[in-house]
VOLUM-602504 format. One record per residue (C-alpha): residue in three letters; y, z, x; residue number from 1. Coordinates in pm, 1 decimal. Layout:
BEGIN
 resn        v        w        u resi
  ALA        Y        Z        X  NUM
...
END
This chain:
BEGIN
 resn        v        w        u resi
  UNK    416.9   -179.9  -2454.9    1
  UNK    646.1     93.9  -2355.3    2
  UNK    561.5    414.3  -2239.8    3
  UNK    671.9    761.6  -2332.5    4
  UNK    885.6    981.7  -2123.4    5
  UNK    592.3   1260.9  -2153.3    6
  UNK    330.3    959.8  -2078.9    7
  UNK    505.3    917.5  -1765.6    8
  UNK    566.4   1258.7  -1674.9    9
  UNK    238.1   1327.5  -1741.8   10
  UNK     71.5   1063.3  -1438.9   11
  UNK    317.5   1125.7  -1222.2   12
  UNK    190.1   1484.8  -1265.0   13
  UNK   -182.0   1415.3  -1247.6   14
  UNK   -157.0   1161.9   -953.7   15
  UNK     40.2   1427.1   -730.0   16
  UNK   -224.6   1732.2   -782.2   17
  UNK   -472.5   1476.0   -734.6   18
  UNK   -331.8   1406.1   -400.7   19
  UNK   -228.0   1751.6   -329.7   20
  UNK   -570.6   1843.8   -395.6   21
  UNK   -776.0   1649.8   -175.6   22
  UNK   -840.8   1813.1    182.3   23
  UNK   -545.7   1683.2    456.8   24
  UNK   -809.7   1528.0    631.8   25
  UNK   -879.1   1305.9    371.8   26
  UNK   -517.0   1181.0    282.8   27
  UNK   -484.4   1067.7    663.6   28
  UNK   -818.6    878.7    639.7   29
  UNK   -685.7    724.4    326.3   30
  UNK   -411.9    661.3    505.5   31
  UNK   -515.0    483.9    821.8   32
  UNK   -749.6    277.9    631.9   33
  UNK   -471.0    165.7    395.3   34
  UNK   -235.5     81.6    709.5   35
  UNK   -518.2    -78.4    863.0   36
  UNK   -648.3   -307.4    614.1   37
  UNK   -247.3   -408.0    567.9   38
  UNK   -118.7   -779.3    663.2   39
  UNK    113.4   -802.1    874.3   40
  UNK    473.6   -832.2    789.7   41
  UNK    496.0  -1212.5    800.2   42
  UNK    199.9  -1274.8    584.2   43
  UNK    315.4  -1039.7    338.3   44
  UNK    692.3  -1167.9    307.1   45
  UNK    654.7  -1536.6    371.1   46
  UNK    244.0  -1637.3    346.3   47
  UNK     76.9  -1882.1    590.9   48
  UNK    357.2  -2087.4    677.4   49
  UNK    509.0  -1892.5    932.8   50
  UNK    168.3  -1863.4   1102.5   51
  UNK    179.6  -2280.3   1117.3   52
  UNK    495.5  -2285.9   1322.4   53
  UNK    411.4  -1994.7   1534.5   54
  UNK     35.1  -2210.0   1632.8   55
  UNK    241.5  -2526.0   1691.3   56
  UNK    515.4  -2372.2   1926.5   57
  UNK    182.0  -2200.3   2138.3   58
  UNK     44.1  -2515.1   2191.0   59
END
């Protein structure tokens, strides 16, 4: 499937009034809960394993 130039254009366009439309209060809300709800950077680069090693070198 490829998309056309003016697709693309076109939601890029849509997606940035949508999020310059919504109240500033909102985007930071949106924002903290997205930063919250993130794993942390060794879960999301390398999965569990680090977490293994790190539990065995506490104990």
């Amino acid at each position: 499937m490829s998309l056309n130039t003016n697709d693309y254009v076109k939601y890029i366009t849509q997606t940035v009034v949508k999020y310059i439309d919504q109240p500033k209060d909102e985007r930071k809300k949106i924002r903290q809960e997205r930063k919250s709800s993130k794993e942390s950077f060794l879960f999301r680069w390398f999965g569990i394993i680090p977490y293994m090693f790190m539990n065995k070198k506490k104990k």
